[in-house]
C-alpha positions, 0 to 999 in steps of 0.5 A: 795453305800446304802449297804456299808452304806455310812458315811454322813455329814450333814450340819447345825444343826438346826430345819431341820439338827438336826431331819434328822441326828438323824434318820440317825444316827441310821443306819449310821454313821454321821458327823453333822457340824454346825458353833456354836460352842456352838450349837455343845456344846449344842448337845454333852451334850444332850441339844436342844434348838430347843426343836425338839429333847428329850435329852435322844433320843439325847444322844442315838444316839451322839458318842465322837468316829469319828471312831465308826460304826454308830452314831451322831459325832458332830463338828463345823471343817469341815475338821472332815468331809472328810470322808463322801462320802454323804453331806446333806445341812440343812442351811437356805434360808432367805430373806434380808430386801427387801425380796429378797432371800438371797443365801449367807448361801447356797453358803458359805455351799457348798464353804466349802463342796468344799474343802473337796470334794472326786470323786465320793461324791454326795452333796444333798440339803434340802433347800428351793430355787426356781427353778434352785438354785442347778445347777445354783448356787450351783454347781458352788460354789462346781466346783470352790472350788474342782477343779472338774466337776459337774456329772464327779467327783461328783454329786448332789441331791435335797431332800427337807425338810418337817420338822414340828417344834413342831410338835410331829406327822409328825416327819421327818421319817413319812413324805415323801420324795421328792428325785431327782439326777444329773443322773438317778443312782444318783437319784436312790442312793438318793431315796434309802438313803431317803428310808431307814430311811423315813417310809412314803416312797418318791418320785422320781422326774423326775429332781431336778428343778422339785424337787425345784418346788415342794418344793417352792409352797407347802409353797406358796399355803398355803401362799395363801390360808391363806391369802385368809381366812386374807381378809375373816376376815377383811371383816366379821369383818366390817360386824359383823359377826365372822369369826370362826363361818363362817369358822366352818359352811362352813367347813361342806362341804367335799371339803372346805379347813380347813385354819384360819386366823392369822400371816404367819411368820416362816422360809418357808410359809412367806419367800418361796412365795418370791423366787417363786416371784423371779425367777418369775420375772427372767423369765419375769412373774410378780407374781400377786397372789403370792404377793398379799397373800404376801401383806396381810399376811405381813400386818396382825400384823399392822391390829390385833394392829389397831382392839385391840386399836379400841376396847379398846377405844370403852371400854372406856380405855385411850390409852396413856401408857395403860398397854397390855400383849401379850401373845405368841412371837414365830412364832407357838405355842408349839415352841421356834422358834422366827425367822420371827415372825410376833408378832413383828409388832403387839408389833411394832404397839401398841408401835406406840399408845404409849401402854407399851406391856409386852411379856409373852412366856414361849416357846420362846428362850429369848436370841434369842428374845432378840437378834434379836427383843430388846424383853424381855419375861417378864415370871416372873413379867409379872403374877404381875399386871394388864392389860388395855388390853390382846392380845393372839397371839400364841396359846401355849398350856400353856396358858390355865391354866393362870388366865385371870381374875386375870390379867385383869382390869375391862373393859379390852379387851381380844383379842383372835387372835387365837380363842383359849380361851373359848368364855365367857372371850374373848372380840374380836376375829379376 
């Protein structure tokens, strides 16, 4: 199937599709498929609001020709993609409001994917999920939709996403690949399709469950750890000791691990643990480690508030309606992505001691901030006055060219969540 150079479809266009089918598109040819419409405007015209992608290696690769050879064909109608024999699941896999994992994206991809499939098409999945998802779920959803059997007519892959957003190093072709197939000649074709177009070469699975599990605790043990380095801070902090210097001393020993405190937010670290803890919980196991990293992580943004209003009464500052610039709303820095950022519960926190917070992020997508937090990046006007107190908490690497000075009144506090800034100008530190 590799050497016939198979047509591919890839679904869902976000941080995860869009680098993936870029880089099979320069071999392959490559329906992407997305359920914006606008999103599919955006691509064809050469814009990414994700910013993972350059407009000019973007329009390298985009074709208004279906039929061309190879190539990325753009289309927000399903049915554009029937003659694809590969079908790669790029949706996200977000918890609800109690952090239970949401599958519906998941199944509405592969109920879709179900009606266009062929015998003989093999349907992979990039999504994050705990153990089980792809056969136990999955599948059925794609059985109930074509009419046809699971490793019969067609058949099922899991090659898990290791996308980096921002980062411009570890791009989706330098990083390898878990792969993993229903059948050992699936399993074979997936790992020379991934083999193809990933540099850094992949990994066979011996099954994708093993697969599914692999992917869901890389994410997890960084939760963990993360969290482990959280409650070092909060307890250095009572003891007066800063905790980036403990860090940087003990660091000097060839097998400590190199994790520093802050917020765990984002679309997997803050969101993985709790699949893990779900199915964990099936299987009649009660995840005590796992949640209790998920407890403090998830706590962090209500501490950091507490510690800069502490230290702006200690500065002798009024609280009420204190005027406090945030700067940084993404959930990392030299990003746009706004989705699960924990900057929200700080912002949420200091509006609780009745402060006026002003947000100040050049990276984050304003429509989606707006959209989904009521937040507005104040990017303009937010250079124009003066500040009680100012908090960075995304570490954008614009920020080091702002005038800190030029910002602060006298005995405001600078509050530098990400040990970022030059230690002369910051008040606190977490």
């Amino acid at each position: 199937m590799i050497n016939n150079k198979p047509q591919i479809g890839i679904i869902g266009l976000g941080y995860v599709g869009l680098p993936l089918a870029v880089e099979f598109a320069k071999q392959y040819k490559v329906f992407g498929f997305d359920i914006s419409n606008k999103r599919i405007e955006q691509l064809i015209t050469g814009f990414d609001h994700t910013k993972e992608i350059d407009p000019v290696n973007l329009l390298e690769v985009i074709t208004a020709d279906c039929s061309a050879s190879k190539g990325l064909y753009c289309t927000y109608d399903i049915e554009q993609l029937k003659p694809c024999s590969i079908y790669i699941v790029t949706v996200p896999t977000p918890v609800d409001k109690n952090n239970r994992p949401d599958l519906s994206p998941l199944i509405n991809a592969s109920l879709s994917i179900g009606k266009i499939l062929k015998k003989g098409d093999i349907v992979i999945y990039e999504s994050t999920v705990y153990p089980g998802v792809t056969e136990d779920e999955c599948v059925p959803a794609l059985e109930s939709a074509s009419g046809m059997k699971h490793n019969l007519d067609f058949f099922t892959g899991y090659s898990p996403e290791r996308i980096n957003p921002g980062d411009k190093t570890h791009t989706v072709a330098k990083i390898r690949k878990i792969t993993s197939g229903s059948t050992p000649e699936t399993a074979e074709i997936v790992d020379q399709l991934y083999k193809s177009i990933i540099s850094a070469g992949t990994f066979k699975a011996d099954s994708i469950r093993v697969a599914e599990a692999a992917k869901v605790i890389e994410n997890a043990q960084r939760d963990i750890n993360i969290a482990f380095v959280n409650e070092l801070a909060m307890i250095f902090n009572k003891m007066g000791i800063d905790t980036h210097k403990v860090l940087e001393a003990a660091g000097t020993k060839w097998n400590f691990l190199n994790f520093q405190p802050g917020l765990v937010g984002g679309h997997c670290i803050g969101v993985d643990p709790y699949y893990l803890a779900q199915k964990a919980q099936e299987v009649g196991y009660h995840p005590e480690i796992i949640l209790a990293g998920r407890r403090i992580n998830d706590g962090m943004g209500a501490y950091v508030a507490d510690q800069f209003i502490k230290k702006m009464i200690c500065m002798g500052t009024s609280v009420i309606n204190a005027e406090v610039l945030i700067l940084g709303f993404t959930f990392k820095e030299n990003c746009p992505d706004v989705r699960n950022t924990r900057v929200i519960d700080i912002v949420n926190r200091l509006k609780e001691y009745n402060v006026k917070v002003h947000v100040h992020d050049p990276w984050a997508n304003a429509d989606h901030a707006k959209n989904s937090y009521g937040i507005i990046c104040e990017n303009g006007e937010s250079k124009d006055r003066r500040y009680d107190g100012i908090l960075l908490a995304v570490a954008h690497e614009d920020f080091k060219n702002i005038d800190l000075e030029k910002l602060r009144k006298p005995n405001a506090v600078l509050y530098d969540l990400k040990a970022f800034l030059p230690d002369n100008l910051v008040t606190a530190r977490l």
